[in-house]
C-alpha positions in Angstrom: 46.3 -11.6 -25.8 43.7 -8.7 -26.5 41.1 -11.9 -27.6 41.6 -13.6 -24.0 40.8 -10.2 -22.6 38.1 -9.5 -24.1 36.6 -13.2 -24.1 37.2 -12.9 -19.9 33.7 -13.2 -18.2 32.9 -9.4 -16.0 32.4 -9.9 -12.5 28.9 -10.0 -11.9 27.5 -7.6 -9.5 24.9 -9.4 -7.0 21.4 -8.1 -6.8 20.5 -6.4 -3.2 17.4 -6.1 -1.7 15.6 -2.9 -1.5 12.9 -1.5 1.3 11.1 0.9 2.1 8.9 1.8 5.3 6.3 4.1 5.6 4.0 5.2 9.1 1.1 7.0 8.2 -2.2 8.6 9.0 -5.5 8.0 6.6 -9.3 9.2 6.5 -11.7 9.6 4.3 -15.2 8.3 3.1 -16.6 4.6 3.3 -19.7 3.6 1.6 -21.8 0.4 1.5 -25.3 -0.8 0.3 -27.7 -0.7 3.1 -30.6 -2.2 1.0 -32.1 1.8 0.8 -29.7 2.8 -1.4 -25.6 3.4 -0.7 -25.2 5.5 2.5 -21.9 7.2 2.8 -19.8 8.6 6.2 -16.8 9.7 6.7 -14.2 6.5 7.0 -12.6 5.7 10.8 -8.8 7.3 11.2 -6.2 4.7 11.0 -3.1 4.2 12.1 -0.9 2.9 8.7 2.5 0.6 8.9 4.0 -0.7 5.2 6.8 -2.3 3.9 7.8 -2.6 0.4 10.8 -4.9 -0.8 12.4 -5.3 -3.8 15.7 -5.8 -5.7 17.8 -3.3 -7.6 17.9 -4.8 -10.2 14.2 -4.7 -11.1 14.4 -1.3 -9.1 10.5 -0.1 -10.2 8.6 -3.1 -9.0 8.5 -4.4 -5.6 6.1 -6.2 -3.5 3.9 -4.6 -0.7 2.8 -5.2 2.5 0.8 -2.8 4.6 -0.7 -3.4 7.7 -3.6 -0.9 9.5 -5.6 -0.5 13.0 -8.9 1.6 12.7 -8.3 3.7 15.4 -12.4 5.1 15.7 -15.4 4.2 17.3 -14.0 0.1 17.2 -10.8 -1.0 17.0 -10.3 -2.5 13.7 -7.1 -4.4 12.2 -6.5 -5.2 8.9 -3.7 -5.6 5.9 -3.0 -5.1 2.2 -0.8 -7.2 0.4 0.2 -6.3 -3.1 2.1 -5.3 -6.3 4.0 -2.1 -6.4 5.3 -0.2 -9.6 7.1 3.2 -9.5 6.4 5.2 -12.3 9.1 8.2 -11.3 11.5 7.7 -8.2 8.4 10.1 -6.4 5.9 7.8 -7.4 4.4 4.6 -6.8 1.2 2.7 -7.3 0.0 -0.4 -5.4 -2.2 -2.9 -6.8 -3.3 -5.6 -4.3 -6.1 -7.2 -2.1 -7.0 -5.7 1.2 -8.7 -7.7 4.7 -10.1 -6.2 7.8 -9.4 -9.3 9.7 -10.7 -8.4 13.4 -13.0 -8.3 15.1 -15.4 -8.7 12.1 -14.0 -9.5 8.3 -13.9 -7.8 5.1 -12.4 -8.5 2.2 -11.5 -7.1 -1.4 -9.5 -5.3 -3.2 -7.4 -2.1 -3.4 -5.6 0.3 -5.7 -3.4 3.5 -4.3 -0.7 5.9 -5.2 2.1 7.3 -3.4 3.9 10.8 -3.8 6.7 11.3 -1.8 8.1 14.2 -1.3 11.7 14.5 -0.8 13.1 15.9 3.1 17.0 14.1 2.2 18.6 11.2 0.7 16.2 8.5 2.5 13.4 9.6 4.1 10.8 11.7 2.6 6.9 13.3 3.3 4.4 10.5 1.8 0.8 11.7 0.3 -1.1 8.5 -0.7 -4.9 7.9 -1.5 -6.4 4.7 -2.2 -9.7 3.5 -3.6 -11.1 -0.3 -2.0 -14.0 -2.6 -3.0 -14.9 -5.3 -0.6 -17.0 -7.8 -1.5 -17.0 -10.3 1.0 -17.1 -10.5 4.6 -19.1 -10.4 7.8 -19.0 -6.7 8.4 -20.8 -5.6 5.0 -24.9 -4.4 5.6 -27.0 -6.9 4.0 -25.4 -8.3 1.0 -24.2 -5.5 0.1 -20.4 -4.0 -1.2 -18.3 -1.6 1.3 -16.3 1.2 -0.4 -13.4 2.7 0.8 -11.7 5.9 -0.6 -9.4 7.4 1.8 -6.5 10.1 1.8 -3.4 10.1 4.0 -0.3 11.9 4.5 3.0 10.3 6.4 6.8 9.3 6.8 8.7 7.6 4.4 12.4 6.1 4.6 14.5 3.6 2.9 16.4 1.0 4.8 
């Protein structure tokens, strides 16, 4: 009797997905080369909306999605879509490739990293910066690179 027991298969516990959304606000500085040398300003203000989902099962990796309107002097959209790791439950870096896809293109990469701080159980105050190189595109001066390196602060929940 104690070897049927033991030989029983557990009931396996079924993987659930996990999200997370965050609204935010970034700025910072945005450099390309204009042929002259690199000239650097400070980068528009945009508007930032991302979702992350994963599984609990693998519950420090995820998969990112992040989309963003330029909200100065043109209106720009783009998105990120990417790799995410947590390193502690406050922290998370995203690896991924980044598009400005109206009105004129730009593409590259991107690397950031989140700190949330905790206001409760799911929803917490998010400080990320990010550092993009984009390469390609039709809004670059020249043939020149655009650099991105911006700093934002926003809202963060779990669904």
């Amino acid at each position: 009797m104690v070897l049927v027991v033991v030989c029983l298969p557990a009931t396996a516990r079924a993987q659930s997905w996990v999200s997370d959304v965050q609204l935010g606000l970034a700025s910072g500085i945005e450099g390309a080369d204009t042929g002259h040398g690199v000239a650097w300003q400070r980068a528009r203000l945009r508007l930032i909306v991302g979702l992350d989902l994963g599984n609990d099962e693998t519950g420090s990796e995820a998969y990112g999605v992040r989309s963003f309107v330029e909200l100065e002097r043109s209106l720009s959209v783009g998105a990120e879509v990417g790799y995410v790791r947590w390193v502690i439950p406050e922290l998370s870096l995203f690896f991924g490739g980044v598009a400005v896809l109206a009105p004129r293109t730009l593409f590259g990469g991107t690397v950031a990293a989140n700190y949330v701080f905790p206001l409760g159980k799911r929803l917490g105050l998010a400080v990320f910066s990010s550092f993009s190189v984009l390469p390609l595109g039709s809004d670059r001066p020249g043939s020149g690179v655009v650099v991105w390196g911006l700093l934002g602060v926003g809202i963060r929940g779990r669904l």
